[in-house]
C-alpha positions in Angstrom: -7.7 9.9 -9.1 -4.4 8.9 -9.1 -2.8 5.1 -7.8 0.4 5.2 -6.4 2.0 1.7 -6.5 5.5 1.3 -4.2 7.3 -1.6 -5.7 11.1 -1.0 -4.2 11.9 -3.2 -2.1 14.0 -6.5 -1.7 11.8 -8.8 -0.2 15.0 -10.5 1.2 12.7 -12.7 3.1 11.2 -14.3 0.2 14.1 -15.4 -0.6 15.2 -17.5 -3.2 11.9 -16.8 -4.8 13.1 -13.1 -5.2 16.5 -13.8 -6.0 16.0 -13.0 -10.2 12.5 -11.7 -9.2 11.2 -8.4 -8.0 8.4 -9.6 -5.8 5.5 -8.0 -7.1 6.2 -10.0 -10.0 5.6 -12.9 -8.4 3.1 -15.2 -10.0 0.0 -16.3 -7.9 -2.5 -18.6 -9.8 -1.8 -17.1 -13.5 -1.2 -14.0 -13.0 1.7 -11.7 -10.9 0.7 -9.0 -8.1 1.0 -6.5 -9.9 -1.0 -7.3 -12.7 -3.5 -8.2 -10.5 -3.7 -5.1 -8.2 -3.2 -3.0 -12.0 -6.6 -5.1 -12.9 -8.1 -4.1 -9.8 -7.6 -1.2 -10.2 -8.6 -0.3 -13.4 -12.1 -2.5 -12.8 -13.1 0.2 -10.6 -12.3 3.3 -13.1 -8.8 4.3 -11.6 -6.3 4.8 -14.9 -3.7 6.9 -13.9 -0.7 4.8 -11.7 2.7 5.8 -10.7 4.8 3.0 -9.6 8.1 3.3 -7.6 10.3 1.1 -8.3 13.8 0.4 -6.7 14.9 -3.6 -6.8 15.3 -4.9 -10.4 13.1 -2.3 -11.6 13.6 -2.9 -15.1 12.1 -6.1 -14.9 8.6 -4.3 -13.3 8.8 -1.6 -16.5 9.4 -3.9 -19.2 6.2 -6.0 -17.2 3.9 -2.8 -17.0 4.8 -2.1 -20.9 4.3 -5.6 -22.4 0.9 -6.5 -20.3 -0.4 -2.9 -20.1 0.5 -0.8 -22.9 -1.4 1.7 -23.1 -1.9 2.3 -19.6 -1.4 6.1 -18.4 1.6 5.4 -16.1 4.8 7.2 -14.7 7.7 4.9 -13.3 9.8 7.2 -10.5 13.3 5.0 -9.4 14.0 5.0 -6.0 18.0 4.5 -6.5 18.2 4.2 -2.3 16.1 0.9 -2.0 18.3 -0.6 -0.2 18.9 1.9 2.5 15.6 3.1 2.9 11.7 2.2 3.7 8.6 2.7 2.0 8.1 6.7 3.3 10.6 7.2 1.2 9.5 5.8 -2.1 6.1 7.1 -1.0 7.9 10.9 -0.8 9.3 10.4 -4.2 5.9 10.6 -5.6 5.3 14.2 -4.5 5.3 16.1 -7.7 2.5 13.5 -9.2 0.7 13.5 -6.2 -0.1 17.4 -5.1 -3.5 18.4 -6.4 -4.7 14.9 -6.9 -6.9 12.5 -5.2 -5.0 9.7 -4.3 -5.0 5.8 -4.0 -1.6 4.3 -2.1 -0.8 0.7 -2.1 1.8 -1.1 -1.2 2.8 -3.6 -4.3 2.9 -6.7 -2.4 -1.1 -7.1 -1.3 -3.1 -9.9 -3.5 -6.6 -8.7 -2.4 -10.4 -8.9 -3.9 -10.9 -6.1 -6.3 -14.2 -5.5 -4.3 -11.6 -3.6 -1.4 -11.1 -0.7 -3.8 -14.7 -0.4 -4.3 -15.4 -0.1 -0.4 -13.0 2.5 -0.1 -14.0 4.6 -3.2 -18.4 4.7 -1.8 -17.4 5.1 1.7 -18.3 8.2 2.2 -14.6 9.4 4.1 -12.5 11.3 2.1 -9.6 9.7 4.0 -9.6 6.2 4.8 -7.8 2.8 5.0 -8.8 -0.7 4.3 -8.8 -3.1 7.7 -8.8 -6.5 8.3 -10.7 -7.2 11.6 -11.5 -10.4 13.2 -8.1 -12.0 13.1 -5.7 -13.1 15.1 -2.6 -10.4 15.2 0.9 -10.7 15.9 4.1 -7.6 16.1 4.5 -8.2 12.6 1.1 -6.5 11.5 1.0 -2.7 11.5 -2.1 -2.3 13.7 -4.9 0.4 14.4 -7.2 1.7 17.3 -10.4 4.0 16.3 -12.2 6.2 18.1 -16.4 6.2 18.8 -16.8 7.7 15.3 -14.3 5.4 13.5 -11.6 7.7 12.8 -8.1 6.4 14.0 -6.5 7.0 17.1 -3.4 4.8 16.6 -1.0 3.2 13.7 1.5 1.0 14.0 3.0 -2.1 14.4 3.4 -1.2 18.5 -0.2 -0.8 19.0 -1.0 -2.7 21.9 -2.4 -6.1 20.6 -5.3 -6.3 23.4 -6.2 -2.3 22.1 -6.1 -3.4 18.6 -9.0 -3.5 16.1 -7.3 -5.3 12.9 -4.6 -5.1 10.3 -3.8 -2.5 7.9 -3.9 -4.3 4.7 -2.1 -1.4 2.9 -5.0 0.2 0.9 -5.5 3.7 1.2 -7.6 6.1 -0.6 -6.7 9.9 0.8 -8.1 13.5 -0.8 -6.4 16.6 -2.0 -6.4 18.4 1.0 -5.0 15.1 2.8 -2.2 14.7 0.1 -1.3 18.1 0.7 -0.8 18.2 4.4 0.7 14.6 3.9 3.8 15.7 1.9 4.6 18.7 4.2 5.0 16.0 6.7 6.7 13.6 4.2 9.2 16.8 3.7 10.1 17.4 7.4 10.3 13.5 8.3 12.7 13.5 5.4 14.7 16.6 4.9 14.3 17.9 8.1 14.5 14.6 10.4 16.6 12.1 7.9 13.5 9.6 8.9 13.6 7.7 5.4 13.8 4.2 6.8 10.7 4.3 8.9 7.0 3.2 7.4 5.1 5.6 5.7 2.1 5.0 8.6 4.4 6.9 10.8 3.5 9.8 8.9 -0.2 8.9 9.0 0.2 8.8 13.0 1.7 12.1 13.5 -1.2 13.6 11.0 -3.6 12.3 13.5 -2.0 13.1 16.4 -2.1 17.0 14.6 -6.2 16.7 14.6 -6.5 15.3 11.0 -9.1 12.2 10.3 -8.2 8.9 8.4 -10.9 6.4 9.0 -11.2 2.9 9.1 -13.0 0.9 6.8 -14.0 -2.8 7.1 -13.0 -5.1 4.3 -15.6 -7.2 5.5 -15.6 -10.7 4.3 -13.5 -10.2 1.2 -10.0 -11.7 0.8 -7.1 -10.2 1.1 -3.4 -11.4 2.1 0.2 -9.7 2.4 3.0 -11.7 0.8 5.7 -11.1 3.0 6.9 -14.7 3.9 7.2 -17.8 1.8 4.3 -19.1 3.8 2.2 -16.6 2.7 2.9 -17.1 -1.3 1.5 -20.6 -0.8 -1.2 -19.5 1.1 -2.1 -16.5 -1.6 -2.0 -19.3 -4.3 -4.8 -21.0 -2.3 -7.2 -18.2 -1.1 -6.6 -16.4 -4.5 -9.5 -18.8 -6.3 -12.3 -17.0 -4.4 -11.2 -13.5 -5.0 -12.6 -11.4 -7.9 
């Protein structure tokens, strides 16, 4: 099983904090996002990682290599981060991706380690992490499931009434998934010039084609997007009662 890490974007909204600072290298508590999403993974036996990178990537490379040196990784750059959105950096990863089972995380999630483990024993051999219970704005991209938890809907225009959680940006998807994944990827792409959308567009037309991705709870454990400068202070906080 393969992690794919996407770690291209600006985060011009953290800004100044991202000014010198790709924001996955962030720091909350001791350690960065990335090393601590690397450690998660790696805590629950996943060792192979490709990481896109795009905004000061060299920094993110020289990280991986210093902290984790002998970990089994391959660094795709994504020379259009500026101009494009996540699908993008996500269809980069193709090549490394076919014939593999596949974990996809966006780089900017500090989240209990626990998460991967729900995802890995639950039984679905395409699913997504969900936060459920809170409160939920436009910004969050949001999902609707049907009576046997598979989902219906993805996106930030779910309705908010219709809407059971957040999409924390965890998902764990098999071979036959990744396959009919990047033939999507490919028309959305080359076909459609769609490479400034989010990736969970593809995911929704998937569905809409009759394939299952299924929901799964993360419960109780912690887990919190860094997009705003809000949410680093909050991480810094909520991060002493992860594991």
């Amino acid at each position: 099983m393969k992690a794919i890490i996407l770690a291209a974007g600006t985060a011009s909204r953290l800004r100044p904090l991202t000014d010198n600072t790709p924001k996955c290298l962030l720091n909350v508590g001791n350690k960065s996002i990335l090393q601590r999403t690397i450690e998660n993974l790696l805590s629950n036996e996943i060792d192979e990682f490709v990481i896109v990178t795009g905004y000061l990537g060299g920094m993110i490379e020289k990280f991986v290599a210093e902290n984790f040196p002998d970990l089994k990784v391959v660094f795709i750059h994504n020379e259009k981060y500026s101009s494009t959105n996540n699908i993008y950096s996500l269809w980069m990863t193709k090549k490394h991706a076919l014939n593999n089972e596949i974990f996809l995380l966006d780089s900017d999630i500090v989240f209990d380690s626990r998460i991967v483990g729900l995802l890995k024993n639950s039984g679905y051999e395409n699913c997504l992490a969900v936060k459920t219970g809170i409160e939920l704005s436009d910004e969050e991209i949001k999902i609707t499931v049907n009576k046997d938890n598979s989902i219906s809907e993805i996106s930030k225009t779910v309705e908010l009434s219709r809407a059971l959680g957040e999409s924390i940006g965890i998902e764990k998807f098999g071979k036959r998934f990744v396959e009919n994944l990047f033939a999507e990827l490919d028309k959305m792409i080359l076909d459609e010039n769609l490479s400034n959308v989010f990736y969970e567009a593809a995911f929704e037309r998937l569905i809409r084609k009759g394939k299952e991705i299924y929901s799964v709870s993360v419960e109780n454990l912690k887990c919190l997007e860094i997009d705003f400068p809000e949410d680093f202070e909050r991480a810094a906080v909520e991060v002493l009662e992860m594991k």
